[in-house]
C-alpha positions in Angstrom: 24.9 -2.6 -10.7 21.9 -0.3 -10.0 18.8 0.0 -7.8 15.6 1.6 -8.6 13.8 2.8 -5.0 11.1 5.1 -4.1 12.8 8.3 -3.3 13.6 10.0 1.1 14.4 12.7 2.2 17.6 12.2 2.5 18.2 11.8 -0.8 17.7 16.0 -1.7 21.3 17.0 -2.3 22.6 14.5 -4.6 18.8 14.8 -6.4 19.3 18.3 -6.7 22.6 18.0 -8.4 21.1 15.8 -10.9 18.1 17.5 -11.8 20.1 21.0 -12.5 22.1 18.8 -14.9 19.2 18.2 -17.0 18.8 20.3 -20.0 15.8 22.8 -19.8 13.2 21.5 -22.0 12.1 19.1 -19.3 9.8 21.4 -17.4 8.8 18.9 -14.6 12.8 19.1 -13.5 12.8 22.7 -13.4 12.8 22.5 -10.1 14.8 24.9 -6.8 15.9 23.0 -3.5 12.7 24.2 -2.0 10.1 22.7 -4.7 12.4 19.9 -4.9 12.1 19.2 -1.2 8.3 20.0 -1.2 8.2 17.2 -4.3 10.1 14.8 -2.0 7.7 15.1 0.9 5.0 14.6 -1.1 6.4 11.9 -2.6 7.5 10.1 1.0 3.9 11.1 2.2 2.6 9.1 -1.1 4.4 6.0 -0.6 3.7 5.6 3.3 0.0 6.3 3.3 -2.0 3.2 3.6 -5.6 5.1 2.5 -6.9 4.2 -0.7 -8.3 7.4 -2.0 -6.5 8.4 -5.0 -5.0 11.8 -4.8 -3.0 14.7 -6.7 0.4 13.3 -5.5 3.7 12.0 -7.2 5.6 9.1 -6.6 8.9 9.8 -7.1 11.9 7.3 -7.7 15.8 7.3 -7.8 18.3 5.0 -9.2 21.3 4.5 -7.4 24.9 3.1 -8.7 25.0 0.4 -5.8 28.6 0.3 -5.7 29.4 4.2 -5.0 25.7 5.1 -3.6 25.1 8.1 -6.4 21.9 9.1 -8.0 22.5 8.6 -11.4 18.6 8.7 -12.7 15.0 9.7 -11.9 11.5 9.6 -12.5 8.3 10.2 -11.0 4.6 9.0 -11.9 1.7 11.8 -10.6 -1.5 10.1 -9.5 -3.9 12.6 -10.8 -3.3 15.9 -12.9 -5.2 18.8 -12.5 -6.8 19.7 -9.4 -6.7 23.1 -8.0 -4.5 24.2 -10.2 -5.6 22.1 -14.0 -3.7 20.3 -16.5 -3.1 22.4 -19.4 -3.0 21.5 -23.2 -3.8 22.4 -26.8 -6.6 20.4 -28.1 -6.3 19.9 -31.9 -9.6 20.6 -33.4 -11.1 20.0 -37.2 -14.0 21.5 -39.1 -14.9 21.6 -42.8 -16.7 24.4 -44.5 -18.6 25.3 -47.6 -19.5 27.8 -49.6 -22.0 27.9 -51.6 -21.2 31.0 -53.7 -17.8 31.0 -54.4 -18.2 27.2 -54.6 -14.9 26.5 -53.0 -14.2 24.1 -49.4 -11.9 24.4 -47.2 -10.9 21.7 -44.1 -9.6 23.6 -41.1 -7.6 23.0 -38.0 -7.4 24.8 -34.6 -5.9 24.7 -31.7 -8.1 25.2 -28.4 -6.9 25.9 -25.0 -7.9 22.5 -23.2 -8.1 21.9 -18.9 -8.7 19.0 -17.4 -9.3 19.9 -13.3 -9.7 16.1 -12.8 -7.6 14.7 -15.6 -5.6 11.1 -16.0 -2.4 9.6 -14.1 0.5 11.0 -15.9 3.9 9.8 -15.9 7.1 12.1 -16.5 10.4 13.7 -15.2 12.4 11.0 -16.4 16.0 11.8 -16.9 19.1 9.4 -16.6 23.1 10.7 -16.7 24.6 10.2 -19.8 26.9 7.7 -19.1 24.7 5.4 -17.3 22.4 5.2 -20.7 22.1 1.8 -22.6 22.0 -1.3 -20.8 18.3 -1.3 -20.7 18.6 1.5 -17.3 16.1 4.0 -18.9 13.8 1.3 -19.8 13.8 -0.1 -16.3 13.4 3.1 -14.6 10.8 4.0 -17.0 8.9 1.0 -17.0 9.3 0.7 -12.5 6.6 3.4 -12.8 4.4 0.8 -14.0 4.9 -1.7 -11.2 3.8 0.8 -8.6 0.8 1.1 -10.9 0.4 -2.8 -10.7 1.3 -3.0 -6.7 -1.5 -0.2 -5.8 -4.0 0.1 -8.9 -6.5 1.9 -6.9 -4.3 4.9 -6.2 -4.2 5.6 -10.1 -6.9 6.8 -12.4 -7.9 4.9 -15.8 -6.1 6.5 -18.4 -2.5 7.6 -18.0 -0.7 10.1 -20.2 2.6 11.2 -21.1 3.5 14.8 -22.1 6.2 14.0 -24.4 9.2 16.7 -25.5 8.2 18.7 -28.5 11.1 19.9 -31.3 13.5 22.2 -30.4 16.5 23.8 -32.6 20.2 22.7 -31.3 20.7 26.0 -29.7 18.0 25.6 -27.2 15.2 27.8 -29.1 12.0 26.2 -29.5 10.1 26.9 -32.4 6.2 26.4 -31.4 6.8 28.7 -28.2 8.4 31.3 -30.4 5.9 31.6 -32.8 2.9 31.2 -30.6 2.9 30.9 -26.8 6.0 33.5 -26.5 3.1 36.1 -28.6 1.8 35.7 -25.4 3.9 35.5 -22.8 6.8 37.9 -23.6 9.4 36.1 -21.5 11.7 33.6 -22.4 10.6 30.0 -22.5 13.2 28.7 -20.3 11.6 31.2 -17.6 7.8 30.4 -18.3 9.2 26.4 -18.5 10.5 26.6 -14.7 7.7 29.4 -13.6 4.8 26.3 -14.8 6.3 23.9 -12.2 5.7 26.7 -9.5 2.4 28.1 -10.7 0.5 27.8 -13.5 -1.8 31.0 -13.0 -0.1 32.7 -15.8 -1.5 30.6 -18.5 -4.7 31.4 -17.7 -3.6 34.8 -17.2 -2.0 35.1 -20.6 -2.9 33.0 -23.2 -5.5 33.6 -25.7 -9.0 32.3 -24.6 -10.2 31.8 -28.4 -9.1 29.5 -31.4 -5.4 29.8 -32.7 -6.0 28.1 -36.8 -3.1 26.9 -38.1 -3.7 28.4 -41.9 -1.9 31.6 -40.0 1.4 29.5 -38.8 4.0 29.1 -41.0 4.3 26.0 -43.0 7.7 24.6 -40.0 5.6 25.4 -37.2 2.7 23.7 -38.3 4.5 20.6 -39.4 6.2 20.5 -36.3 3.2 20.3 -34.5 2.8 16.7 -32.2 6.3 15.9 -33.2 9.0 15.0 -30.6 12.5 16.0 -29.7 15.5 14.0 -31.2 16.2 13.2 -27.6 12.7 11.6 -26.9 12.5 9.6 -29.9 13.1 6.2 -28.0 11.2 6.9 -24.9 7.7 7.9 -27.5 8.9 4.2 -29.0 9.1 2.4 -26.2 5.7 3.7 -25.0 4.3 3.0 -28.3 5.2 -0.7 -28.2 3.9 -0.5 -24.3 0.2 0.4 -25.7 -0.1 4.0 -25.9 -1.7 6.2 -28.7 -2.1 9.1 -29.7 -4.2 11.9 -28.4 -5.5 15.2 -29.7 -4.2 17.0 -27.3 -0.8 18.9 -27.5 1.8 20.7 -24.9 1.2 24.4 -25.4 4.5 25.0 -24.9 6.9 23.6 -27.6 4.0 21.4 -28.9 5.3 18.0 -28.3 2.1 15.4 -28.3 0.0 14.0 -25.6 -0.2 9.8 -25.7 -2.4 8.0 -23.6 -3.2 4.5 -22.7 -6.2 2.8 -20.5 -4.0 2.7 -17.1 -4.8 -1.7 -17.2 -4.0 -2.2 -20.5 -0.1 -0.7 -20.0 1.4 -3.3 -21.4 3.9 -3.7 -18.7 1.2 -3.3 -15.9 0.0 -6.8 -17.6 3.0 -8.2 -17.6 3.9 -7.5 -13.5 2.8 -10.7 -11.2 2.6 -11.0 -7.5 5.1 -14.0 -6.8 6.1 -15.6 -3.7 10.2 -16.1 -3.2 11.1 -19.7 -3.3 14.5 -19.7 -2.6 17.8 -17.8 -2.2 20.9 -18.6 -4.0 24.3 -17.8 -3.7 24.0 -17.2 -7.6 21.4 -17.9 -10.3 22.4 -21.1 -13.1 21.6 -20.3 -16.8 18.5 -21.7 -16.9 17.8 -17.7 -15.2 16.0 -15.0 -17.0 16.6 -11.3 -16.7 13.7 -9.5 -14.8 12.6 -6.8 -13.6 11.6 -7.7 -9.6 10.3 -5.1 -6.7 9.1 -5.0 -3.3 7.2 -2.8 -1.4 10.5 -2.6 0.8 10.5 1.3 2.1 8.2 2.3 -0.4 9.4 0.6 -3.6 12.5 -1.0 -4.0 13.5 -3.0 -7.2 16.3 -4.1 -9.4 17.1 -5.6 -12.8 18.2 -9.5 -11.4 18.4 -13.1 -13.3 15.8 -14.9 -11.3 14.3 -18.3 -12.1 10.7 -18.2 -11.9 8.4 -21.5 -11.8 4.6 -20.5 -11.6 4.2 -18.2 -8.4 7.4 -18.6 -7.1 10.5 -17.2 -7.7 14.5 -17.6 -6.9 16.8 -15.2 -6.0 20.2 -14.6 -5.7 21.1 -13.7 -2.2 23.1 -10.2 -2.9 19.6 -9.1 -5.1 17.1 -10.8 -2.0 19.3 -8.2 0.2 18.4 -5.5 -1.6 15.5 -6.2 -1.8 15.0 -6.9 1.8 13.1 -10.2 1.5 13.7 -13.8 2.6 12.3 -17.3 1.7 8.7 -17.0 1.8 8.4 -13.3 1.1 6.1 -11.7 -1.1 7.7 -9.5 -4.3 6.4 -8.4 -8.1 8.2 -9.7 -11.4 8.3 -7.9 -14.9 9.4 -8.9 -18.1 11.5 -5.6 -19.1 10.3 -6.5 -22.9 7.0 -7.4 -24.7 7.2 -10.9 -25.5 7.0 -9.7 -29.4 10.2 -7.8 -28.9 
């Protein structure tokens, strides 16, 4: 059995360990003790602070094996990109054009260096070990993201992205940042993918202010373009069926797409309720269903429990209300891990 829980600062060793296991790739876990702690106070800060002003902050979660007490898994929703320092992206452009003389047209497509200083809600750095994936873990601790979203709306702006992983080759190379971005930045991209979590002053520093058109890529990079790693395929899928589309926007890194979706039309934002707990149970009969529930118990707390909900109320069993830190008559949120169409 697991918990999902907002993220202390006790938690930095055994978070560290676990983020220098992930592959590189995932830029957002590129991360040293010290930006790791930074990220961690931030993040404690985030989930304290009773203001309602939204702000550039993340909100960062763990999941926790509740029988041996290890962080197995982690991700972290960002309030607001951008701000001092802006969200970067290629923005896929189109234009047609005609000549008259040598009669001939020609549709074209460029990519333009996009910032956005005051951009969307964004949700990343999601990575679970390998042996704790299946069982629906990755969903739930992608999906609690959304329940934080649900619990304190006003701290998120409308639209929330996702930078999702572009292709790479099974060495490790990555296509898009050796044919373009590394013309640029003449380092390696495993060093300009850890140096962007730090400081992002080189971009604008390095990379080309005008057009890139993609009649000058070769034919792999260009079809590569907006496509995802093998290893994101599920997580784009799952966000898919949660509501989010397509954007024109790219990463100008390894060129993995941008998807958005209007932050209260998240499918599982829709599908979280405010509930009141009815009673607690030494266990839960069949006539249970599997849900996702969460309190605002240091921060965030929630786990994957069979509950049995009737209207506003719900019933626990007494090992997940302990966890949860509630009692008859406490308030908590429920979420339906699926769409009902799945």
């Amino acid at each position: 059995m697991e918990v999902v829980r907002a993220v202390c600062i006790d938690d930095l060793d055994d978070l560290l360990r676990l983020v220098q296991s992930a592959t590189r790739g995932l830029t957002s876990l590129q991360l040293n003790r010290e930006q790791l702690l930074d990220r961690i106070e931030q993040s404690v800060f985030a989930f304290s602070r009773t203001g309602v002003a939204r702000r550039a902050e993340p909100y960062v979660l763990v999941m926790l094996d509740r029988v041996g007490g290890e962080i197995v898994g982690t991700s972290t929703i960002y309030a607001r990109t951008g701000g001092h320092q802006p969200l970067y992206a290629y923005q896929l452009t189109a234009t047609d054009h005609h000549s008259e003389s040598l009669g001939v047209d020609h549709h074209r497509e460029s990519l333009t260096l996009f910032r956005a200083h005051d951009g969307p809600t964004e949700i990343g750095s999601l990575f679970l070990r390998g042996k704790y994936r299946g069982g629906g873990r990755g969903r739930w601790l992608s999906l609690a993201r959304f329940m934080i979203v649900a619990m304190k709306p006003h701290r998120f702006a409308e639209t929330v992205i996702a930078e999702m992983r572009g292709r790479a080759e099974p060495d490790g190379r990555v296509p898009f940042w050796d044919a373009v971005a590394g013309r640029f930045i003449p380092v390696d991209f495993a060093v300009a993918d850890a140096m962007s979590t730090l400081s992002k002053d080189f971009i604008e520093d390095m990379m080309p202010q005008h057009p890139i058109y993609l009649d000058l890529l070769p034919d792999a990079i260009r079809q590569g373009i907006g496509q995802v790693h093998t290893e994101t395929l599920p997580a784009i899928a799952m966000l898919r069926k949660e509501g989010f589309r397509a954007t024109d926007l790219i990463d100008i890194f390894d060129a993995g797409p941008v998807i958005e979706c209007p932050r209260d039309q998240v499918g599982a934002v829709q599908r979280c309720r405010s509930v009141s707990v009815a009673k607690i149970a030494e266990s839960i009969d069949d006539s249970g269903q599997a849900m996702v529930v969460a309190t605002d118990t240091n921060g965030f707390t929630s786990v994957m429990a069979t509950v049995v909900l009737d209207g506003d109320q719900v019933q626990l069993s007494a090992a997940d209300a302990d966890v949860l830190g509630v009692d008859v008559g406490s308030d908590c949120w429920v979420m339906l891990p699926r769409p009902n169409a799945e």
